[in-house]
Biopython code that builds the backbone (N, CA, C, O; Angstrom):
import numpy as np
from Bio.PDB.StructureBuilder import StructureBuilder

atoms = [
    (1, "UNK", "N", (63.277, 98.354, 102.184)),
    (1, "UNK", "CA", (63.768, 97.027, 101.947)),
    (1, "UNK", "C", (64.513, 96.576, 103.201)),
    (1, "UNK", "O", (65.284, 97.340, 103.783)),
    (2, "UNK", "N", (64.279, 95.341, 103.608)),
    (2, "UNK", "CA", (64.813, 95.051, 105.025)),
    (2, "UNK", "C", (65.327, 93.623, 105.135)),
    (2, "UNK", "O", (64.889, 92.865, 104.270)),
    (3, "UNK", "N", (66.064, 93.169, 105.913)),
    (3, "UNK", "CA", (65.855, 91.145, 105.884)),
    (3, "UNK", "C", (66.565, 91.104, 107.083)),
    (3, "UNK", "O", (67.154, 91.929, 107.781)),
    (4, "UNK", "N", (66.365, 90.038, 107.117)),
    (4, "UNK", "CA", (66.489, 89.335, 108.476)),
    (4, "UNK", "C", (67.811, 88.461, 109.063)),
    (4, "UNK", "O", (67.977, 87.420, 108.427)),
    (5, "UNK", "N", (68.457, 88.607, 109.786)),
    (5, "UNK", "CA", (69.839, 88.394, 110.142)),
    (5, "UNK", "C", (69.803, 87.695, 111.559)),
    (5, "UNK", "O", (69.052, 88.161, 112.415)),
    (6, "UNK", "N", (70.742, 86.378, 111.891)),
    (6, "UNK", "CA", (70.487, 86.016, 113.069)),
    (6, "UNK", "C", (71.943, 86.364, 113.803)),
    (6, "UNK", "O", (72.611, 85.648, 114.549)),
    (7, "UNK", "N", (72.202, 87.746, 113.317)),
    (7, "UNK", "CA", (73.915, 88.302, 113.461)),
    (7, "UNK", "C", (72.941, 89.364, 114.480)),
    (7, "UNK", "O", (71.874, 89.940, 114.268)),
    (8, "UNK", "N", (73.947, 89.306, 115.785)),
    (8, "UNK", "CA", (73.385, 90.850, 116.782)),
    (8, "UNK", "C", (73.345, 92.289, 116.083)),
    (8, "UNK", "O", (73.978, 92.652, 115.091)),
    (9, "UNK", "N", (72.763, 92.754, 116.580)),
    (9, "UNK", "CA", (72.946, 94.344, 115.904)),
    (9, "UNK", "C", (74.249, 94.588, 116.572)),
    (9, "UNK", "O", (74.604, 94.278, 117.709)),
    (10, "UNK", "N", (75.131, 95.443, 115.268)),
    (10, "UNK", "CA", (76.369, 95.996, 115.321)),
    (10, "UNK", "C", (75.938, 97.306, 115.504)),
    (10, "UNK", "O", (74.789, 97.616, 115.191)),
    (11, "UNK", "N", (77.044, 98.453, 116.167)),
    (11, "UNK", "CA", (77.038, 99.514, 115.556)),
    (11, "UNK", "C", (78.590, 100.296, 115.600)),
    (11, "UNK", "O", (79.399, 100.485, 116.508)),
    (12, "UNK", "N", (78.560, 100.645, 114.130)),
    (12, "UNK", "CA", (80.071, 101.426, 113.921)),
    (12, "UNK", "C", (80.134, 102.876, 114.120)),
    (12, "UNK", "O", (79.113, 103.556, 114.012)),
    (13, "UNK", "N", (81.544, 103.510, 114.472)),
    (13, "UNK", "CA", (81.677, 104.647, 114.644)),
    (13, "UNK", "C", (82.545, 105.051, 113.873)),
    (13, "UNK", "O", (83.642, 104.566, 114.150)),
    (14, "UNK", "N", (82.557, 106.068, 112.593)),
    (14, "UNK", "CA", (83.112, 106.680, 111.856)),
    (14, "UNK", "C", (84.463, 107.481, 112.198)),
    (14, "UNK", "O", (84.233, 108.686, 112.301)),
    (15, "UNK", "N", (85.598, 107.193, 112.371)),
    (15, "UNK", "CA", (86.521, 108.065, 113.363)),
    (15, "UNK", "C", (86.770, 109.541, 112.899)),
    (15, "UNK", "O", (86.680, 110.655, 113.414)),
    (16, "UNK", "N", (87.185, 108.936, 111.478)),
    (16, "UNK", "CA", (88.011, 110.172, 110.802)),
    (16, "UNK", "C", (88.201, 109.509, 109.112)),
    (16, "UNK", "O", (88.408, 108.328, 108.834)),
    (17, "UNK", "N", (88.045, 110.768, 108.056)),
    (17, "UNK", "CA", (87.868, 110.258, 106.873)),
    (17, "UNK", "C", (89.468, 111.472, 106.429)),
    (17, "UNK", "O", (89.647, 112.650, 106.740)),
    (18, "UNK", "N", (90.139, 110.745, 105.815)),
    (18, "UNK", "CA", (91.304, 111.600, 104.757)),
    (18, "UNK", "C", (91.346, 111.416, 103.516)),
    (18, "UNK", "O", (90.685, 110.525, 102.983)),
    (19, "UNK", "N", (92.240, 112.343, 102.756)),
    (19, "UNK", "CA", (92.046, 112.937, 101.765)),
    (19, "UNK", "C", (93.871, 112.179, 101.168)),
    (19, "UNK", "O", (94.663, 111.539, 101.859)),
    (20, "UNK", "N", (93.936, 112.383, 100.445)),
    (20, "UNK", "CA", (95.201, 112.296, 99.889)),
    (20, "UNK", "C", (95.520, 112.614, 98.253)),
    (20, "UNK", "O", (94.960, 111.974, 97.362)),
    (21, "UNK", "N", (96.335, 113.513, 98.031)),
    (21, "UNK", "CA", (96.105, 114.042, 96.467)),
    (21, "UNK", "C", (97.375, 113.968, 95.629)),
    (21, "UNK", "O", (97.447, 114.420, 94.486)),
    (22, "UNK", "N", (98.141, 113.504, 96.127)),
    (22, "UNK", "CA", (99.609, 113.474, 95.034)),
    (22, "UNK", "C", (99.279, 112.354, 94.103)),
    (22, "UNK", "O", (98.850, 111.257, 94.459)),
    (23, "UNK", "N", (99.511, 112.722, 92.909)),
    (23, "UNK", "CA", (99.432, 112.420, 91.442)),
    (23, "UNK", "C", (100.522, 111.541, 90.641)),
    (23, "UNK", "O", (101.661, 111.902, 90.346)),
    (24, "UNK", "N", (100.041, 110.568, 90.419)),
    (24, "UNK", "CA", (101.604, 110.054, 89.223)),
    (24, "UNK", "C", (100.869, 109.343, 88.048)),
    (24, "UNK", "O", (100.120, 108.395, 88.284)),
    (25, "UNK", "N", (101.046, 109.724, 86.991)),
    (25, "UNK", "CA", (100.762, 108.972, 85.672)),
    (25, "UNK", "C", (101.056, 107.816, 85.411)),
    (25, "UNK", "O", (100.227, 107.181, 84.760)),
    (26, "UNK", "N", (102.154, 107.231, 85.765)),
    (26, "UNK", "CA", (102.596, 106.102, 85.446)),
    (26, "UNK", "C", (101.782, 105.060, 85.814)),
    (26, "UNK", "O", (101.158, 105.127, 86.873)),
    (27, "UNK", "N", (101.681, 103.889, 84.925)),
    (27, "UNK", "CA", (100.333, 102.594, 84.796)),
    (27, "UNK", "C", (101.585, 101.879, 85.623)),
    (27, "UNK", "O", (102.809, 101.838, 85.500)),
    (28, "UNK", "N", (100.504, 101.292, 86.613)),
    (28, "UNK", "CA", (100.693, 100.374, 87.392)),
    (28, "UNK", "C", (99.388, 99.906, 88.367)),
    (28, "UNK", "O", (98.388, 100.596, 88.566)),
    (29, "UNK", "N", (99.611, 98.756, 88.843)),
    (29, "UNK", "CA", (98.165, 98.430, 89.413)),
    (29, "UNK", "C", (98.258, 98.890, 91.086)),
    (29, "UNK", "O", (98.776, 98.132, 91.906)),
    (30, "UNK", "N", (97.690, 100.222, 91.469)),
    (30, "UNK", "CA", (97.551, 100.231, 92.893)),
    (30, "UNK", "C", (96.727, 99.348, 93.716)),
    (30, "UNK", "O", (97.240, 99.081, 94.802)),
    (31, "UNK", "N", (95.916, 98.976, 93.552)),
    (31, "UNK", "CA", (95.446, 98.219, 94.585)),
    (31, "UNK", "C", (95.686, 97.089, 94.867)),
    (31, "UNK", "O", (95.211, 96.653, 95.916)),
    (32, "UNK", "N", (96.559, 96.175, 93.968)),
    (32, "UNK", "CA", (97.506, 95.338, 94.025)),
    (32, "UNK", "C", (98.639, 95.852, 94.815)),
    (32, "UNK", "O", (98.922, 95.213, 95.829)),
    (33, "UNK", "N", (99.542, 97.207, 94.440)),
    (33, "UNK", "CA", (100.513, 97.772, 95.418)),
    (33, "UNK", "C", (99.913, 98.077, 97.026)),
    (33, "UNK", "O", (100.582, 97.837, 98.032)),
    (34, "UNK", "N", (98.667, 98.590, 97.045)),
    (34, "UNK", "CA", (98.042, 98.198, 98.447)),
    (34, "UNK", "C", (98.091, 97.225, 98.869)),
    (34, "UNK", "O", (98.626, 97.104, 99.971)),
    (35, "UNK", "N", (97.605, 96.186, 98.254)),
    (35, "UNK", "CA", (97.317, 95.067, 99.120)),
    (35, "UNK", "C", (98.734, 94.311, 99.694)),
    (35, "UNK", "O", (98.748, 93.564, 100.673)),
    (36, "UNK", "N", (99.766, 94.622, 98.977)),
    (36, "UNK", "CA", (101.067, 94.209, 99.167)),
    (36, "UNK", "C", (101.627, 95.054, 100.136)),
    (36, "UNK", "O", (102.353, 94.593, 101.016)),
    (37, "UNK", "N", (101.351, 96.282, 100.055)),
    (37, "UNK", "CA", (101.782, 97.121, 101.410)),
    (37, "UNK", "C", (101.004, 96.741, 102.591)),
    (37, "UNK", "O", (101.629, 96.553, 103.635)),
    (38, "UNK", "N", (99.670, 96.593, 102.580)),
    (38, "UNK", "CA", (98.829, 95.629, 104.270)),
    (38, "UNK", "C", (99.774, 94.796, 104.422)),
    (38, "UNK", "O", (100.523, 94.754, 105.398)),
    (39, "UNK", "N", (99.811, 93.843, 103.157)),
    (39, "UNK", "CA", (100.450, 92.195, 103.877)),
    (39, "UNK", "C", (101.637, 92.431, 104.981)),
    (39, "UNK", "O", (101.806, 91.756, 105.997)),
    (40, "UNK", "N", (102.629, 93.845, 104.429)),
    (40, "UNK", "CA", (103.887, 94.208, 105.014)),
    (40, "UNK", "C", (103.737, 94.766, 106.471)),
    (40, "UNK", "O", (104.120, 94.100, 107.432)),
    (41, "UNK", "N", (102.986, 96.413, 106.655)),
    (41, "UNK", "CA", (102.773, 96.727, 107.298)),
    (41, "UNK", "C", (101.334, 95.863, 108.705)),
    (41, "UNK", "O", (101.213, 96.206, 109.881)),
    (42, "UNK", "N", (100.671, 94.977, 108.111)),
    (42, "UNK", "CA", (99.638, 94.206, 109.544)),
    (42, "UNK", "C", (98.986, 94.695, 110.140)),
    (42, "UNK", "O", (98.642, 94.229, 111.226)),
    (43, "UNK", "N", (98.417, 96.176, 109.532)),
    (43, "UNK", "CA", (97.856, 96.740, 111.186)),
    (43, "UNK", "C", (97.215, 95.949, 112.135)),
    (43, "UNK", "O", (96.400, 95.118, 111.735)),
    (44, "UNK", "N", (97.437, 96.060, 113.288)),
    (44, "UNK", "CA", (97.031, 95.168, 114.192)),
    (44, "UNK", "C", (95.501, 95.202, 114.620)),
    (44, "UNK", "O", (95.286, 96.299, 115.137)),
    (45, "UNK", "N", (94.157, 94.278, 114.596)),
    (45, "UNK", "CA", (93.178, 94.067, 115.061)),
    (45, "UNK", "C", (92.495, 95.347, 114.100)),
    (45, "UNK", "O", (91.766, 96.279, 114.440)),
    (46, "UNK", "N", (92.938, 95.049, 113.047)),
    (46, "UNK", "CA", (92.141, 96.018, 111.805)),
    (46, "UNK", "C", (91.815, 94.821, 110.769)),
    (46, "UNK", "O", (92.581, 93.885, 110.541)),
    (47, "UNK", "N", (90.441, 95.031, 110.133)),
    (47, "UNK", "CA", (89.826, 94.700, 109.041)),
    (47, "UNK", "C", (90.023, 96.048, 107.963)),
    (47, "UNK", "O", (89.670, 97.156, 108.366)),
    (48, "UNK", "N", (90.651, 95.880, 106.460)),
    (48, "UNK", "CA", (90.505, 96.559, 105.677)),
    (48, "UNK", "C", (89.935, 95.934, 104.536)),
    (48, "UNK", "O", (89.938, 94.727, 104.292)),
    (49, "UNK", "N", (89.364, 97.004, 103.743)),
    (49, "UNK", "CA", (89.016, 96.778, 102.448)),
    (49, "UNK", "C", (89.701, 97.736, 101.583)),
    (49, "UNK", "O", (89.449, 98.899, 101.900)),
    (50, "UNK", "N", (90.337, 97.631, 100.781)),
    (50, "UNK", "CA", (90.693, 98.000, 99.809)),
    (50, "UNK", "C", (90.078, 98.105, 97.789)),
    (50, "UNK", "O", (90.223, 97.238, 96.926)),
    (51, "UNK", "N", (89.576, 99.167, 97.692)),
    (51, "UNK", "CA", (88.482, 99.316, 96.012)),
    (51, "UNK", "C", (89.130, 100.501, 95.165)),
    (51, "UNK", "O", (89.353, 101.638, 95.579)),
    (52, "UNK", "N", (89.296, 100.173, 94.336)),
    (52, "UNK", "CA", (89.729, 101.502, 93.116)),
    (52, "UNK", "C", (88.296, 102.277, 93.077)),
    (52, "UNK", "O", (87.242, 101.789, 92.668)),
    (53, "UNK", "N", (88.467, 103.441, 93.533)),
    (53, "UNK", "CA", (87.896, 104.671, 93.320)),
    (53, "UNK", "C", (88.129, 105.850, 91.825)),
    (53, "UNK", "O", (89.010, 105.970, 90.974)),
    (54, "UNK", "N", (87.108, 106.400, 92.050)),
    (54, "UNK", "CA", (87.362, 107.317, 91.015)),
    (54, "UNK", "C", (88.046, 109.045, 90.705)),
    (54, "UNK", "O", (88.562, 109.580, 89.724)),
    (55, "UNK", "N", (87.757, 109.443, 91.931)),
    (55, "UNK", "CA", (88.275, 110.601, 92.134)),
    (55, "UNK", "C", (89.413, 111.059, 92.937)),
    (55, "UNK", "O", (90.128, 111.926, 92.434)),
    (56, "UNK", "N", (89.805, 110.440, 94.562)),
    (56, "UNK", "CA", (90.842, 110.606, 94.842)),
    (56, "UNK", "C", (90.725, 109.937, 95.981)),
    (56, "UNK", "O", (89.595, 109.808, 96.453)),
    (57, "UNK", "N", (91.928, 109.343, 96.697)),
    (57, "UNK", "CA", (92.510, 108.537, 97.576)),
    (57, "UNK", "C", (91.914, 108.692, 98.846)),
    (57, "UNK", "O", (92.158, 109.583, 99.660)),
    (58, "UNK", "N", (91.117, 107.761, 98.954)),
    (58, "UNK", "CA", (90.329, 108.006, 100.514)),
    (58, "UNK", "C", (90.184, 107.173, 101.514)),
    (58, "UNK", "O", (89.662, 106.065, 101.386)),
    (59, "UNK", "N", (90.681, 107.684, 102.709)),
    (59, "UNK", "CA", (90.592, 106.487, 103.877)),
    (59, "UNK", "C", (89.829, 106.699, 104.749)),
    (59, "UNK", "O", (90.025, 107.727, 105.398)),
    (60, "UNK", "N", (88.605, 105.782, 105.131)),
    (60, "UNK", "CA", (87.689, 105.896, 106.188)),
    (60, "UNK", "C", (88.218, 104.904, 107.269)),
    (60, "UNK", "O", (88.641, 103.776, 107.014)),
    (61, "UNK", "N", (88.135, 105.499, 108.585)),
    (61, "UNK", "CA", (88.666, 104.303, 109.816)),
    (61, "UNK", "C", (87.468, 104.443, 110.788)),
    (61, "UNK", "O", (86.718, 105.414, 110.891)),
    (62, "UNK", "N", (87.438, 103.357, 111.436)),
    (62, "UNK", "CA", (86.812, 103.569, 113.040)),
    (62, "UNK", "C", (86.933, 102.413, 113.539)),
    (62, "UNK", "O", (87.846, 101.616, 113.323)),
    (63, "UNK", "N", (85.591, 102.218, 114.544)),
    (63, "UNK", "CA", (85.727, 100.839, 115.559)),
    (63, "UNK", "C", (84.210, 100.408, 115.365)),
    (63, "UNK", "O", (83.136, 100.958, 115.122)),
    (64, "UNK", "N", (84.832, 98.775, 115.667)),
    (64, "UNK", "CA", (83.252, 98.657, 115.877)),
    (64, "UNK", "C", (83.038, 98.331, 117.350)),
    (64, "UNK", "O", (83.868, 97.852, 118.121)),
    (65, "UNK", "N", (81.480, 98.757, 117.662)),
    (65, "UNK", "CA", (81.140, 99.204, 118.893)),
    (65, "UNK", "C", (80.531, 97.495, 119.764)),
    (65, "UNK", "O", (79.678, 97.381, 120.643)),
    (66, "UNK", "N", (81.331, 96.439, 119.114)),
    (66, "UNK", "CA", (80.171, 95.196, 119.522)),
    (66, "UNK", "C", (80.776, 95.063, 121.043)),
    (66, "UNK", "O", (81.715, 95.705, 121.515)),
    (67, "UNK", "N", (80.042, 94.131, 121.630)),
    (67, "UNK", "CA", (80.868, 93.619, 122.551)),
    (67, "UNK", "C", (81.978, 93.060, 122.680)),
    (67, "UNK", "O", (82.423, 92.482, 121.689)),
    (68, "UNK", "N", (82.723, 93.060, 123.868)),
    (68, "UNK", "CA", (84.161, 92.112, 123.761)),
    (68, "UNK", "C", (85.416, 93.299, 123.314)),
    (68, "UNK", "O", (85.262, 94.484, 123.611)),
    (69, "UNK", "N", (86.466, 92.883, 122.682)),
    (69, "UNK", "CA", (87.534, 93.508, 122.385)),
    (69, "UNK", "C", (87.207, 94.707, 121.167)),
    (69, "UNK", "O", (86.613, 94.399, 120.134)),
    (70, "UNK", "N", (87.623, 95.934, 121.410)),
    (70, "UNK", "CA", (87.172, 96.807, 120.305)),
    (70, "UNK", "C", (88.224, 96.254, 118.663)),
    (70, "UNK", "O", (89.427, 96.245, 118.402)),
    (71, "UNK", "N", (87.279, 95.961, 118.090)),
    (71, "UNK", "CA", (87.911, 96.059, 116.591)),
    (71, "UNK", "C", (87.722, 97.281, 115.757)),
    (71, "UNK", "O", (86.829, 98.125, 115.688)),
    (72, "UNK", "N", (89.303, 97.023, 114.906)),
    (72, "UNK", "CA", (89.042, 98.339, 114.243)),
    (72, "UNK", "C", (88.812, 98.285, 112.720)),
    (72, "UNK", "O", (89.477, 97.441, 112.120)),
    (73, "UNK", "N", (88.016, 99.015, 112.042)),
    (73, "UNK", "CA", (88.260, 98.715, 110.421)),
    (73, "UNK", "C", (88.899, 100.004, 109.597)),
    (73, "UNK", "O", (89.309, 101.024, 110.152)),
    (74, "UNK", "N", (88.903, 99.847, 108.653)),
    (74, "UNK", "CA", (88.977, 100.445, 107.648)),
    (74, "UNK", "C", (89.024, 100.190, 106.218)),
    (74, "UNK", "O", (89.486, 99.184, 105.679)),
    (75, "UNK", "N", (88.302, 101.587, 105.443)),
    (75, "UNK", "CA", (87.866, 101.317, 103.774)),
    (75, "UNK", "C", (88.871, 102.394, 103.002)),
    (75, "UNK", "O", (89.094, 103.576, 103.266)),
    (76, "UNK", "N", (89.344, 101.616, 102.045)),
    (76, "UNK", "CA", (90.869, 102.723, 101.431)),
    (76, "UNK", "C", (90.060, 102.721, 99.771)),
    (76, "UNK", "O", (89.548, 101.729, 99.252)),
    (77, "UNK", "N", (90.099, 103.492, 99.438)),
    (77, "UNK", "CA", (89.707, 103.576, 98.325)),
    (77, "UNK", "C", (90.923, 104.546, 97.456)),
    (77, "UNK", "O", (91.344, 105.628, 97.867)),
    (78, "UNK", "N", (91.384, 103.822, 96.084)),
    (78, "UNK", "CA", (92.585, 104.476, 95.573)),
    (78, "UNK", "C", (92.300, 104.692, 93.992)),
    (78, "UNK", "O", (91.795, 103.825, 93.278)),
    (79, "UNK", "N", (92.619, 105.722, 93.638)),
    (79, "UNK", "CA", (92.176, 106.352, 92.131)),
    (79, "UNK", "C", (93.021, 106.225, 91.128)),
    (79, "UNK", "O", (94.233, 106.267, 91.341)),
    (80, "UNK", "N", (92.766, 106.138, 90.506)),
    (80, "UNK", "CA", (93.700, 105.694, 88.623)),
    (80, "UNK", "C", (94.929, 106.570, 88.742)),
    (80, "UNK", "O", (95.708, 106.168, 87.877)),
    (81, "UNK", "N", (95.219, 107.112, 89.099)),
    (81, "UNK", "CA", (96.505, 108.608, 89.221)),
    (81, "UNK", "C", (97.076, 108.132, 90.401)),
    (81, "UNK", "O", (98.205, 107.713, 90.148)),
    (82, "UNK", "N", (96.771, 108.005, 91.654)),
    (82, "UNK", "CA", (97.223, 107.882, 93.114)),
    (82, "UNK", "C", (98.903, 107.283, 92.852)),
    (82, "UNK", "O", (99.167, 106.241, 92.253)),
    (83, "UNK", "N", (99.688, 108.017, 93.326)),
    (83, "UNK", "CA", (100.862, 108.020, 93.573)),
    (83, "UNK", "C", (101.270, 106.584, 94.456)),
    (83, "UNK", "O", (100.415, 106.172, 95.240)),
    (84, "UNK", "N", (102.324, 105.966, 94.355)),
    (84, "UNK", "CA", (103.036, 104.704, 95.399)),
    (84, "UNK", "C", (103.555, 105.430, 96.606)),
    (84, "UNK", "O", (103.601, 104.901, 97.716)),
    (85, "UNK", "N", (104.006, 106.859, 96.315)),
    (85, "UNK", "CA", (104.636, 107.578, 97.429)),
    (85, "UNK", "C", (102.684, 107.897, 98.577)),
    (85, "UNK", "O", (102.588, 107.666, 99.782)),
    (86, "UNK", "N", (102.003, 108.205, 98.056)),
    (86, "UNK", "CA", (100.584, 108.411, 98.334)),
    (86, "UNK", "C", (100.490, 107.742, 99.116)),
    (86, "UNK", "O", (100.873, 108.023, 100.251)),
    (87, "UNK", "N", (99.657, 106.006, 98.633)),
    (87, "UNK", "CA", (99.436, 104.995, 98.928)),
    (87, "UNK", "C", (100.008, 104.506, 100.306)),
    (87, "UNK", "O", (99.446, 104.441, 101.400)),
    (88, "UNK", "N", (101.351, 104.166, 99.918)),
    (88, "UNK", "CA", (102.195, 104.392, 101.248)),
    (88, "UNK", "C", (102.036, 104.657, 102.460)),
    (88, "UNK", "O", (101.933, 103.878, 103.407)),
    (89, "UNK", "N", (102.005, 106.260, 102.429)),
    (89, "UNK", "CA", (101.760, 107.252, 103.126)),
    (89, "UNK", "C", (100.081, 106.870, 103.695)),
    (89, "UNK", "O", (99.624, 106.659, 104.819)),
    (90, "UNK", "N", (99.705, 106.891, 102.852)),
    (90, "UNK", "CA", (98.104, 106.701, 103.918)),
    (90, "UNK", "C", (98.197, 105.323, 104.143)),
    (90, "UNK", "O", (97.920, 105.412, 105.339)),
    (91, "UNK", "N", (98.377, 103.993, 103.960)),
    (91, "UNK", "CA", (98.642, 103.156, 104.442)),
    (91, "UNK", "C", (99.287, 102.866, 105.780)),
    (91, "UNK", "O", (98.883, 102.198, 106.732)),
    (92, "UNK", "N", (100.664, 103.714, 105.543)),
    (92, "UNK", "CA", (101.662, 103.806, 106.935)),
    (92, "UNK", "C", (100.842, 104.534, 108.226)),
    (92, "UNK", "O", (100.952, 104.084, 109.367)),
    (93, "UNK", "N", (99.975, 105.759, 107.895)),
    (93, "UNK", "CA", (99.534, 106.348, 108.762)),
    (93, "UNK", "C", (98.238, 105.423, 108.837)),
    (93, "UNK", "O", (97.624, 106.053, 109.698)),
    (94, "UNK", "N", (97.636, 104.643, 108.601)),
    (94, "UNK", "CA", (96.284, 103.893, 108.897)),
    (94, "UNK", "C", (96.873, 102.944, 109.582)),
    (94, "UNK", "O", (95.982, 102.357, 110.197)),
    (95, "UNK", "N", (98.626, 102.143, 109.968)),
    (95, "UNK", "CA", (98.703, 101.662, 110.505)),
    (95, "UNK", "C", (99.373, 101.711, 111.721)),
    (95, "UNK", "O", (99.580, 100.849, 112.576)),
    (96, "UNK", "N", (99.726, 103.097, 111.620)),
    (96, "UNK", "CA", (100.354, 103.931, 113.078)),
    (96, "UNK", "C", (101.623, 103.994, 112.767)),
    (96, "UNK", "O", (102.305, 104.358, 113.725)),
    (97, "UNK", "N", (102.380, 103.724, 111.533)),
    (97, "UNK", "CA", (103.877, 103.735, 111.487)),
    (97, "UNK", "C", (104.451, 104.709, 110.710)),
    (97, "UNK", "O", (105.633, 104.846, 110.396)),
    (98, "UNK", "N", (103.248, 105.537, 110.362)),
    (98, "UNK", "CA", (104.200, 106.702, 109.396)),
    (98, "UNK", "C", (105.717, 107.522, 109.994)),
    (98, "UNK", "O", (106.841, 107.601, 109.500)),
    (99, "UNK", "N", (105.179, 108.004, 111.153)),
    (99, "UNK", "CA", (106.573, 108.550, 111.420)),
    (99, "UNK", "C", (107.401, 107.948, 112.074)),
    (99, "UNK", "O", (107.881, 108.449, 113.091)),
    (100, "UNK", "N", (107.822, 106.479, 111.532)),
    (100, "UNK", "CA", (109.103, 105.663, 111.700)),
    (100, "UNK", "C", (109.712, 105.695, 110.542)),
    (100, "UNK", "O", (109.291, 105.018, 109.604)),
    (101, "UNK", "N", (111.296, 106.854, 110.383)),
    (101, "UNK", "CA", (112.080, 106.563, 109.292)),
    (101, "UNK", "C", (111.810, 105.635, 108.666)),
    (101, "UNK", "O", (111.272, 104.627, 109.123)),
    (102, "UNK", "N", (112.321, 105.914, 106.852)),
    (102, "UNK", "CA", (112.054, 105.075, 105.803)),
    (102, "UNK", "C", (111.010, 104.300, 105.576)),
    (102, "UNK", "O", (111.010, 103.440, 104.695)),
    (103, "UNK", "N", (109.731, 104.608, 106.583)),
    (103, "UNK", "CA", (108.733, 102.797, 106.131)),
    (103, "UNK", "C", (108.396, 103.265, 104.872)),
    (103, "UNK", "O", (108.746, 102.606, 103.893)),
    (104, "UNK", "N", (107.403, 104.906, 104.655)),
    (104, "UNK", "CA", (107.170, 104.914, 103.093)),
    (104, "UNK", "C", (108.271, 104.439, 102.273)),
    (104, "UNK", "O", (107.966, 103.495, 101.544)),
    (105, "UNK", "N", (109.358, 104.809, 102.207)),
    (105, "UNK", "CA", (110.061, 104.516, 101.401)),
    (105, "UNK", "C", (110.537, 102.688, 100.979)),
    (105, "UNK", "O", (110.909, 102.083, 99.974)),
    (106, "UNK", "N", (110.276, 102.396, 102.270)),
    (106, "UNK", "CA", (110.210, 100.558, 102.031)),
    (106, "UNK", "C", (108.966, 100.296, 101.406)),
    (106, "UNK", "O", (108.854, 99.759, 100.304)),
    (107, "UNK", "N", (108.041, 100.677, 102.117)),
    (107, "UNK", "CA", (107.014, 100.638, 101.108)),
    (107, "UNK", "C", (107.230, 100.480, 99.957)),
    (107, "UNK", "O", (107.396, 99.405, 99.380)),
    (108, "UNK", "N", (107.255, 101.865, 99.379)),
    (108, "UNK", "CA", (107.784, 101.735, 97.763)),
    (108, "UNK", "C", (108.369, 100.852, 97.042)),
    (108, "UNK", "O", (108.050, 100.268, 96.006)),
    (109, "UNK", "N", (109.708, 100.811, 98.048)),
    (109, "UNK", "CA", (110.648, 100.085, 96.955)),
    (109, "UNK", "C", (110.129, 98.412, 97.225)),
    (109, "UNK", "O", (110.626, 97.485, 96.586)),
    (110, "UNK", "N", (109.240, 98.249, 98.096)),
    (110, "UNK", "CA", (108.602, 96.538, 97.612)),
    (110, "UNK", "C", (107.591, 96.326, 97.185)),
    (110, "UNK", "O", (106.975, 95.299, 96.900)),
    (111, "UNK", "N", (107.377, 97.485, 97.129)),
    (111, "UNK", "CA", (105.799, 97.322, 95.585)),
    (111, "UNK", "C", (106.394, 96.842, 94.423)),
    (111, "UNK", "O", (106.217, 95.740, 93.902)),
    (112, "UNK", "N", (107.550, 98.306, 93.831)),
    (112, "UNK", "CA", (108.594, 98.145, 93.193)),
    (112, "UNK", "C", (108.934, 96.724, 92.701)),
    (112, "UNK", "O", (108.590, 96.240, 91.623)),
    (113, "UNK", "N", (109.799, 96.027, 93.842)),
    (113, "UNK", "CA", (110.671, 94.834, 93.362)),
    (113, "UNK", "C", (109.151, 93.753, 93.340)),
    (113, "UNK", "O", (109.296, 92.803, 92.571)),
    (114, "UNK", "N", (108.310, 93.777, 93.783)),
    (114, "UNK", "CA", (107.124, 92.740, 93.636)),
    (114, "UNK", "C", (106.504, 92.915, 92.261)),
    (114, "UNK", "O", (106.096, 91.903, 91.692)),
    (115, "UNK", "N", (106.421, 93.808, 91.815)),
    (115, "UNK", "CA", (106.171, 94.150, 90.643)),
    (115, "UNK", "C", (107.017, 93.571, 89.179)),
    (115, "UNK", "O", (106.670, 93.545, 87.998)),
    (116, "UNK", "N", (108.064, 93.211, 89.771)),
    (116, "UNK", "CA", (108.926, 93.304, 88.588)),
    (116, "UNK", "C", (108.676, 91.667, 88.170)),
    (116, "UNK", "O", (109.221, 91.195, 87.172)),
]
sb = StructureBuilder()
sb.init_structure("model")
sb.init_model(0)
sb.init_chain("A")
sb.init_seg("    ")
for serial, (resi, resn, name, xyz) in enumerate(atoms, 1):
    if name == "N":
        sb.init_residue(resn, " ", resi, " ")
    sb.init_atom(name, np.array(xyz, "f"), 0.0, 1.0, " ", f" {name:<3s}", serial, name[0])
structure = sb.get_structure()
């Protein structure tokens, strides 16, 4: 099956895929708490997508290879269990800021107060 596109051929490069497994029961809507953690954190000259998955918390990144300025993407996929401390955490590190004191923890607590 094939069709026809008057878009150049792209081609992407897969960088690195992670895993993330901490667990919390509590009902709340993550991918809503994602999307509120992007708006915060911006990674810069990144396209994400964000989809509820089924098994566990997964982030695919790379670049795309077109001409001009390299862009970067990434696909987050987050599971019915996935923790806010989790989320966070692979969020912060997809946007280069994990190891700046407290961001998970800001994170959190403005999912938190957005939530309420």
């Amino acid at each position: 099956m094939g069709f026809v596109s008057d878009e150049l051929p792209r081609h992407v490069l897969v960088e690195e895929e992670q895993r993330f497994e901490h667990r919390d029961p509590e009902p709340f809507d993550r991918v809503a708490f994602a999307m509120r953690a992007l708006s915060l954190l911006r990674p810069p000259r990144m396209k994400v997508a964000v989809y509820a998955s089924v098994s566990y918390l997964r982030v695919e990144h790379g670049r795309e290879l077109a001409d001009g300025e390299p862009a970067r993407w990434a696909i987050v996929g987050i599971p019915p269990q996935a923790s806010r401390e989790s989320i966070a955490m692979a969020l912060a590190e997809l946007a280069g800021v994990a190891r700046l004191p407290f961001v998970v923890d800001l994170l959190v607590l403005a999912g938190r107060r957005y939530a309420e």
